[in-house]
N, C-alpha and C positions, 0 to 999 in steps of 0.2 A: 969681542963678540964676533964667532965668525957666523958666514952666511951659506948655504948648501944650494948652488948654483944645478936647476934640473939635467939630466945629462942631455943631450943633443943625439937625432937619431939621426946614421949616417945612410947617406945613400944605396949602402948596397944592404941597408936593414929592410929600408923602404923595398927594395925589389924582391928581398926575399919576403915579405910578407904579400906582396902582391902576388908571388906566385903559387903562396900557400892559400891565397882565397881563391885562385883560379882554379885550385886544385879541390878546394871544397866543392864548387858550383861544380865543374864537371863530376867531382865523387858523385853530387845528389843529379845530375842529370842522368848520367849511366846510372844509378841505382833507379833512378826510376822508369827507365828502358830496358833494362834488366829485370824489373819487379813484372812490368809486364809481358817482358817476352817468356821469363820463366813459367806466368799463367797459363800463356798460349802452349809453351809445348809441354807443362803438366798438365795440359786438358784434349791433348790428342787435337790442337789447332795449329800445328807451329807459322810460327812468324818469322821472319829474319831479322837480325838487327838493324839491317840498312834497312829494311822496309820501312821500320818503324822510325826512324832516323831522318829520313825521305819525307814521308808522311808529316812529320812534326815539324821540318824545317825549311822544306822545297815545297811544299802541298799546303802545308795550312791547314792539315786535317787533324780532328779527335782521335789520333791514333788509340787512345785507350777505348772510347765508344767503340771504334770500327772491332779493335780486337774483341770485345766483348761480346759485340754481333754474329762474329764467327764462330766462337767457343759458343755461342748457342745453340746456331746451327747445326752445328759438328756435334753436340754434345744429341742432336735431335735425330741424327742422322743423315744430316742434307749439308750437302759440299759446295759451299757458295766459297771462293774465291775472294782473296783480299783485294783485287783489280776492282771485281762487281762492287764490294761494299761503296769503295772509293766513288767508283763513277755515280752510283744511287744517289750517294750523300753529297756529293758535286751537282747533279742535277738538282738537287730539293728533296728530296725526300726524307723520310722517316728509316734511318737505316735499320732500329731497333725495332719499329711500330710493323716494318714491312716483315723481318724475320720473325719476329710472334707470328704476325697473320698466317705466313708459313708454316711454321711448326704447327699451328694449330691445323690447317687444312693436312697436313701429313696425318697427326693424329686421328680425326676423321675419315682417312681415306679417299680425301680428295685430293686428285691430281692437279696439281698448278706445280709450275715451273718459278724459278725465279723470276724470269722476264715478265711473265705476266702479273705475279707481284706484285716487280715494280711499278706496270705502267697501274695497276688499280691504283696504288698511292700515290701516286703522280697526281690521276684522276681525282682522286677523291681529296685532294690535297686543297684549303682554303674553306671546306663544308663540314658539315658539322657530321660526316660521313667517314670511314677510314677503311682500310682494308681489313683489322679485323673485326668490324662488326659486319662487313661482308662475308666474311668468312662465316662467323658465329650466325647468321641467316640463314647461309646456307647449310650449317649443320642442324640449327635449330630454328624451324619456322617462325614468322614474324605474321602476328597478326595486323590487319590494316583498316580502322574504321571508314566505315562510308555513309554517309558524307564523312570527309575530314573533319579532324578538330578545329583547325584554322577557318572555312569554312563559311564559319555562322551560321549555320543552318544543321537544324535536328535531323531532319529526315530527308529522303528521297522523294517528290511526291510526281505521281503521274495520274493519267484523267481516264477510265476506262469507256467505253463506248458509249455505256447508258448516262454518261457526264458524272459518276460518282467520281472522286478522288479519291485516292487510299497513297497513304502513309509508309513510307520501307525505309528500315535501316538495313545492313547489312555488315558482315565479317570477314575480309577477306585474307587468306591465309596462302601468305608465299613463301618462297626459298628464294636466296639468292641465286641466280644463275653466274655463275666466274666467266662462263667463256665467254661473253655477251655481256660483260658486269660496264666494259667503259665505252662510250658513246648512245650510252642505251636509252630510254625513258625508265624515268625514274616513280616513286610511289603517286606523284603528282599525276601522271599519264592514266593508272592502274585505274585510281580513284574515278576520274573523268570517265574511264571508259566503264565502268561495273555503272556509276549513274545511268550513266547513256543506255544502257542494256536495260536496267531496272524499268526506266520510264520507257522504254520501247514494250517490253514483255506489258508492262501493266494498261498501256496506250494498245494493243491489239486485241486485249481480252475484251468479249462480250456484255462482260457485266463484273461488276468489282465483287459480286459474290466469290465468283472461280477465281479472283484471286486469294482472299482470303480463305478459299477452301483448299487452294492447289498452291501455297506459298512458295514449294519447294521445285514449280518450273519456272520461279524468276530463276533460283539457281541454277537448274540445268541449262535454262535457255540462254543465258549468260555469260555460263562456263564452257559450252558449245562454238561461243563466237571467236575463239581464242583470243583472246583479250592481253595477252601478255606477248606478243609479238611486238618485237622489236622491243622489248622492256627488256629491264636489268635485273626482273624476277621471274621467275616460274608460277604460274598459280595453282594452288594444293585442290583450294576447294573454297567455294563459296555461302556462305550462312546467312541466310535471311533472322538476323536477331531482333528484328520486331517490325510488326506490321499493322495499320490504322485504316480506319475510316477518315476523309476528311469530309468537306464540302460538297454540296452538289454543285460541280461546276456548270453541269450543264442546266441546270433551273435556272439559276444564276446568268449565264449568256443569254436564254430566252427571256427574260427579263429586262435585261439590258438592251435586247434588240427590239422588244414590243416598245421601250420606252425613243429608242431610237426610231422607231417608224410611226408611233405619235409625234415625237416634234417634225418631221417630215413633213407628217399628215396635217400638223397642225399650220406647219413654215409654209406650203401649197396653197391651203384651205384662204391664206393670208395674201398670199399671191393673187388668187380668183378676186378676192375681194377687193384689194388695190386695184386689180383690172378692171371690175366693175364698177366702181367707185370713179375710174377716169373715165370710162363708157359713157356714167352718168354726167357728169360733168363736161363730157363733151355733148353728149343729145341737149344740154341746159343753154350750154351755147349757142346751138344750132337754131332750139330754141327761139333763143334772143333775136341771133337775129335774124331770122325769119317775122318777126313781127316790128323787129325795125324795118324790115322791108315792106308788110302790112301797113305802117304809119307813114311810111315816103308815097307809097303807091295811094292812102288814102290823101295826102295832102295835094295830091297833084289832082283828085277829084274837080276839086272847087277851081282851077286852072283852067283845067278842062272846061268847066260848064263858059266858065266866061271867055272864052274861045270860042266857044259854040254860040254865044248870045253874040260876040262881035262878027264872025261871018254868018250869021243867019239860019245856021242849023238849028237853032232851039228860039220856040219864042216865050214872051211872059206869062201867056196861057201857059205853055206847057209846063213851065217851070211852074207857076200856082197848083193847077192838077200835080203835078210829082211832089210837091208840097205837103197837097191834102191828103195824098195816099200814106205820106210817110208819116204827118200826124196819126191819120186811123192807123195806122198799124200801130204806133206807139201806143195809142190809148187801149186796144185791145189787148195788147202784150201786158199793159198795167191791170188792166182789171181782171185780165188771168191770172197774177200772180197770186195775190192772196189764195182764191181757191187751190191753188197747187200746194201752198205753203201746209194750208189746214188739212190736205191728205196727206201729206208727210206728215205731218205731228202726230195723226190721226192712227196711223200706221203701227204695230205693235214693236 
């Protein structure tokens, strides 16, 4: 029985296959730096091959993204440079997001540069904002509610002179401004300011009738104030989209302040009367003792008298006579009373 022993691979097998897989991966790495450099210079972008080569292993860059950015551009008519791509997409940006926004503002007619492009998507870079919906603003107006949707609040309300309240929403319709688009006040600022105008125009009218009859000089008065200064929009035109009656605010305040100057009136009125309430109670005391002093000064009477019997000033005649006199007067005082008592009863 024999046995079939496998053959053995010899060292220089081993080396030639290694240098036939070496040969595979770089076949498939050139072909596919070739695949795209052929796109670039069949689409009127050319690239270099060291560019690309560079780019994918000194850079760290999506050499195929960046080419593809260019053959857009180029295919748009705008000669952005493979250096620009590079630095954009090394700073953060949007290489692909920034050359739409481009193309599209060419298409429109608007002049923007690359640079400024870029720094929009720089800018707007992190928000829920981008260069081309800056762009598409500025092609196609954006309308902008007021109040906001975020907000919580329906309407605008302001208080006109005679204290009616009236009710305003409002439309406001802008373009993007590009030159002005980064560092700018954003829809947030817009909104703030068209309220502020709203409740000013409605706060200087006469009577809330003219406003409701003349709705359309909150707009003028509004749109006058230039309100988009220092924003990152243009304003087209202002639309007052609905307008109310609210409350009388001003019945309401005269109310509140008749009730505030009754408890005043009431809180004073209470004052007086704790005042006099002590007044009384001190005259009660004073009172008192004034007739404690009545009661000392009369017990020092009878002192007196026998003072006056021990040095001789008073004798017991006299004291008998001052005796008699004080009985008759007492007895007369008694026999008057009744008669006094029976006219007062008598009295109607």
């Amino acid at each position: 029985m024999s046995m079939h022993l496998p053959l053995a691979i010899t060292p220089t097998q081993i080396i030639s296959l290694g240098i036939a897989f070496a040969f595979i991966v770089l076949g498939f790495i050139i072909f596919s730096f070739i695949s795209v450099w052929l796109k670039a210079q069949s689409s009127g972008a050319p690239v270099s091959l060291w560019n690309l080569v560079v780019m994918r292993w000194f850079r760290k860059l999506p050499y195929n993204l960046i080419v593809e950015a260019r053959i857009a551009a180029v295919k748009a008519g705008i000669d952005v440079e493979i250096a620009e791509l590079e630095t954009h997409y090394m700073a953060g940006g949007d290489i692909m997001q920034t050359t739409l926004g481009l193309i599209n503002a060419k298409k429109a007619g608007i002049e923007i540069d690359w640079d400024r492009a870029c720094t929009i998507d720089l800018a707007t870079k992190g928000t829920d904002k981008s260069i081309i919906e800056a762009v598409r603003t500025s092609i196609n107006p954006k309308v902008i509610d007021v109040p906001g949707a975020g907000s919580g609040r329906a309407t605008i309300d302001g208080v006109a002179k005679d204290g009616i309240q009236v009710k305003a929403r409002a439309r406001v319709t802008v373009r993007s401004n590009l030159e002005r688009y980064v560092g700018s006040a954003q829809e947030e600022t817009i909104i703030a300011r068209v309220g502020e105008g709203i409740v000013t125009t409605i706060g200087s009218a006469e009577t809330y009738k003219w406003v409701l009859e003349n709705p359309d000089s909150i707009s003028k008065n509004v749109l006058s104030r230039g309100l988009d200064t220092g924003t990152a929009f243009e304003i087209l035109s202002i639309d007052i989209a609905d307008i109310d009656v609210g409350e009388n605010i001003g019945a309401a305040l005269q109310v509140a302040q008749a009730e505030a100057n009754k408890d005043m009136a009431q809180a004073q009125a209470e004052i007086r009367r704790a005042a006099a309430v002590a007044v009384e109670q001190e005259n009660k005391a004073k009172v008192q003792e004034m007739q404690a002093k009545v009661v000392e000064a009369q017990a020092e009477v009878p002192l007196a008298m026998a003072e006056a019997f021990r040095t001789g000033n008073l004798g017991v005649m006299d004291y008998y006579k001052m005796m008699n006199i004080q009985s008759d007067t007492e007895m007369r005082r008694t026999i008057s009373k009744p008669e006094e008592d029976d006219d007062i009863e008598g009295n109607p």
